[in-house]
C-alpha positions, 0 to 999 in steps of 0.5 A: 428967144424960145424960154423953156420950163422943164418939169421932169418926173417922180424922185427927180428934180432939175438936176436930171436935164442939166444936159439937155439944158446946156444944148438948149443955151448953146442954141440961144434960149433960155432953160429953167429945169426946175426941182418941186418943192418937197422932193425929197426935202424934209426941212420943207412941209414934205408929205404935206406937199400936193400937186397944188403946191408944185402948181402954184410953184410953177405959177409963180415961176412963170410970173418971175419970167420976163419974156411974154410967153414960155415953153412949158415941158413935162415928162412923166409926173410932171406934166401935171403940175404943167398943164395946171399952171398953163391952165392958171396962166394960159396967157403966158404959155406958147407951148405944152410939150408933153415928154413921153406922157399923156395928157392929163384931164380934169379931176385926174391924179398922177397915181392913175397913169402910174407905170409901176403896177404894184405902187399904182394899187396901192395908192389906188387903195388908200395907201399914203393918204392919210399920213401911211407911206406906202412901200416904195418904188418897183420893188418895195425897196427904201429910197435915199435918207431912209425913206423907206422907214415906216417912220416917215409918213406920206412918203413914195420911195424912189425905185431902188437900183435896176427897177427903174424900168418900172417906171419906163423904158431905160434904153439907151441910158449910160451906165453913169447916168443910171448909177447917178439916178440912183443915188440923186432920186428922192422920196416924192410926197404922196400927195402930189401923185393922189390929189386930182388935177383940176382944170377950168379949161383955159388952157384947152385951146393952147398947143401942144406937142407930144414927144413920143419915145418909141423905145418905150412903146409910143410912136405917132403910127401908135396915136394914129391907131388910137385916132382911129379906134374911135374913143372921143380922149383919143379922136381928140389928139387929131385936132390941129393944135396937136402935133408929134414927134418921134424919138428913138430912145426909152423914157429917159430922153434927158439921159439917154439922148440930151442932144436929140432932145435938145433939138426936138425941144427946138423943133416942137416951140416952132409949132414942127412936128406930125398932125395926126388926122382922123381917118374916113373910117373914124365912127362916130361912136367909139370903135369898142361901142360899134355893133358886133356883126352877128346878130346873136341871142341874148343868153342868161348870163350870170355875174361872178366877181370879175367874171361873166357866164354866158349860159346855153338855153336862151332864145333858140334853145331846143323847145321840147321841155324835156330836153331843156331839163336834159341839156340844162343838167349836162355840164357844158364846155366853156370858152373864155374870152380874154380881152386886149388892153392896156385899158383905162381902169376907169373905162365904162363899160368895162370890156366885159360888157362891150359888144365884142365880148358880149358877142362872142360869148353869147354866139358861144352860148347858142352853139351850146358851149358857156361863153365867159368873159371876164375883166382883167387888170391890164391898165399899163404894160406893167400889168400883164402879170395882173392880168395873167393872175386875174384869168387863172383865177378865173378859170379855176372859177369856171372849172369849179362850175358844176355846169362846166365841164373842167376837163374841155375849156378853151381860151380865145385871146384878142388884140395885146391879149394875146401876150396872156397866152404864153402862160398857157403854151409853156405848161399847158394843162391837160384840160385845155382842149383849144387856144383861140387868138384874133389879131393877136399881139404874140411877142411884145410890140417894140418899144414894150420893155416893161412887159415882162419876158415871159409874155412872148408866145412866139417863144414858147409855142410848141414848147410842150405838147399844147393844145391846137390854137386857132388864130384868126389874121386881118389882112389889114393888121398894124404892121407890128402886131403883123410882125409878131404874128409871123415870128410865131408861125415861124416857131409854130412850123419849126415846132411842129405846133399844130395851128388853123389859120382863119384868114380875114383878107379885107379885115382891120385889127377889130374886124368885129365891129369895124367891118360887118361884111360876109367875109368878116361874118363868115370868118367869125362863123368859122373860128368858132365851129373850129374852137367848139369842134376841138371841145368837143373832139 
């Protein structure tokens, strides 16, 4: 007989898989949902509760159970207080199942993976840490008991009703079911979400299986393509201990598809599922670390907050002394360059100095122009409106530059990116000569719900009178970034928008660094003469 320990999210307890939990009887196992201690109980220590707590309750959970080992199945927040125990029992457990959410590792805190953007910062800022409560949920509303007074200390309000898409996609949640959510969340104690996980890496060869809702944006064609980019967290997830599974519904698969879940559940405890394996063209060093194609000349660069200007006049540079001081003295053009994500906040190094941008920019400062690169704050899907914040700041910043030419500025977009774009479509300033795109993402992925409508590109493209847009195209794309590509020409044409199309026939999302042959060389040669030549026009 299979045994389950269900462990659901923030603001939850084990009320929420009641359902789930009733098909999984039915089939003849056992299920214990579990509801942590201090959620939303003051009579508990409350605010004083950690994720040490929640562990050591999980622990002593498992040891009051008969059966020799257990399933153990976490969703959102609670696969932390999951992988802790396995880590305490691993003996004890068959099984992780992480429900819609990645792996944590050790010394990770929940509030890193947070999906609601706005309670993310302000965690990552010290909010609630010593006894302030920040506000909570998406919209800074109060949570039920008024947990949203500022009389209760160390507290995390609960979304209040319509924001819970914050914290993940609610397709195909019944309306009863979300009313419910409502008025049973309750505050979460801060603590549980800011204290790291600590591991001792007992747990580390046990099995697991990730189950993917893909109306939230996860699929196994998804890991895959993280297998495949090379980093060593996501090569990881190709040993064969992993397995996956698809499921067609939002984060909330306990509400929205019970039964579904229920037989997944089965399907996972019987080691069923997808292994995702490393492809041939998987490189030993993370695929964002590979070499860019062309062999460009360092430029003086100069850093400013989030921001990177590459400056012309490097190696290269007209040798006569008088033209030095001639073209030193004229402002120049600049391009900006706006990196992809959701990127790990605490990547390194950060995108601004990999060798994709690096490259880029500094091939923009041979040629004359002012490469700038930046770091921008899109770490979930919720972020765009950060990152969208972070690139107008910058580029009022560079505008500001007396070696800049404020009325010729480009802006040259990579990968997911590309959703920054719709901004600049929709009211596109008379000073922005050229819009630049490579492999673009230009409409959401499916399953993006919490990026906000207003990054669709696809939608907005010939709106106004724009600039003209170079977009560069992989012949070997992802089908849904592929997808959102033709959904714009499409607009494009009707429009009558005018757009370049620099096709790549042999080239991978990331052609850059992943495949430095003549063609790819030439394409890149290519875009970028096309984006100066608009500069400059």
């Amino acid at each position: 007989m299979t045994v389950y320990v269900l462990v659901s999210g923030p603001f939850t307890g084990g009320w929420i898989w009641e359902e789930t939990v009733s098909r999984l009887r039915a089939a003849g196992s056992e299920a214990y949902p579990v509801t942590l201690p201090g959620i939303g109980d003051r009579r508990s220590a409350g605010p004083a509760v950690d994720l040490e707590t929640h562990i050591g309750h999980l622990v002593r959970l498992i040891d009051g159970i008969r059966t020799p080992r257990v399933v153990l199945v976490g969703h959102g927040y609670g696969l932390h207080p999951v992988v802790g125990a396995a880590d305490r029992r691993p003996e004890r457990v068959a099984r992780i199942v992480s429900l819609d959410t990645g792996l944590p590792e050790d010394g990770e805190a929940a509030a890193r993976s947070l999906p609601d953007p706005g309670v993310r910062t302000r965690l990552a800022n010290g909010a609630g840490s010593d006894g302030a409560r920040p506000d909570g949920g998406g919209s800074g509303g109060t949570g039920p008991g008024g947990a949203g007074t500022g009389a209760d200390r160390g507290w995390l309000a609960p979304p209040e009703p319509g924001a819970w898409s914050r914290w993940g996609s609610t397709e195909g949640v019944p309306a009863e079911a979300l009313e419910r959510l409502d008025r049973l969340a309750a505050p979460q104690p801060v603590r549980t979400l800011t204290q790291p996980l600590r591991l001792t890496g007992a747990a580390a060869a046990l099995p697991v299986t990730g189950v993917l809702c893909t109306a939230n944006g996860s699929s196994v064609d998804l890991v895959q393509m993280l297998v495949d980019s090379g980093p060593p967290r996501f090569r990881a997830l190709a040993d064969d201990r992993f397995r996956f599974v698809d499921l067609a519904t939002g984060h909330w698969p306990m509400l929205s598809a019970p039964g579904e879940l229920a037989g997944v559940l089965g399907r996972a405890a019987a080691g069923e599922g997808h292994r995702v394996t490393a492809s041939g063209r998987t490189h030993e060093r993370p695929t964002h670390l590979l070499p860019f194609l062309l062999d460009v000349p360092e430029a003086p660069r100069e850093r400013r907050g989030r921001i990177d200007l590459h400056l012309p006049g490097g190696p290269g540079a007209p040798a006569d002394g008088e033209s030095r001081r001639s073209d030193a003295e004229r402002p120049r053009p600049a391009v900006v360059f706006v990196h992809g994500g959701p990127v790990a906040p605490d990547q390194r190094p950060t995108p601004r100095d990999t060798p994709l941008l690096l490259g880029y920019a500094r091939h923009a400062a041979s040629l004359g122009a002012i490469g700038v690169t930046l770091d921008h704050r899109l770490h979930g899907l919720a972020d765009f409106a950060l990152a969208a914040e972070d690139l107008a700041e910058a580029v009022a910043l560079v505008r500001a530059d007396p070696r800049v030419d404020a009325d010729r500025i480009a802006l040259w977009f990579f990968s997911a990116g590309g959703l920054l774009a719709a901004d600049w479509l929709a009211a596109p300033p008379p000073w922005l000569r050229c819009l630049a795109a490579s492999y673009p993402a230009l409409a959401p992925l499916p399953g993006w719900g919490a990026v906000e409508s207003r990054f669709r590109p696809a939608g907005v493209v010939g709106a106004a009178d724009g600039p003209p847009i170079v977009l560069t195209r992989a012949g070997r794309e992802h089908p849904a970034f592929a997808a959102t590509v033709e959904e714009f020409l499409t607009a494009a044409g009707k429009s009558g928008a005018e757009v370049e199309i620099v096709d790549v026939p042999h080239g991978h999302h990331g052609f850059e660094l992943l495949d430095p042959t003549e063609e790819s060389r030439a394409c890149v040669e290519r875009a970028m003469r096309s984006v100066l030549r608009h500069l400059r026009d």
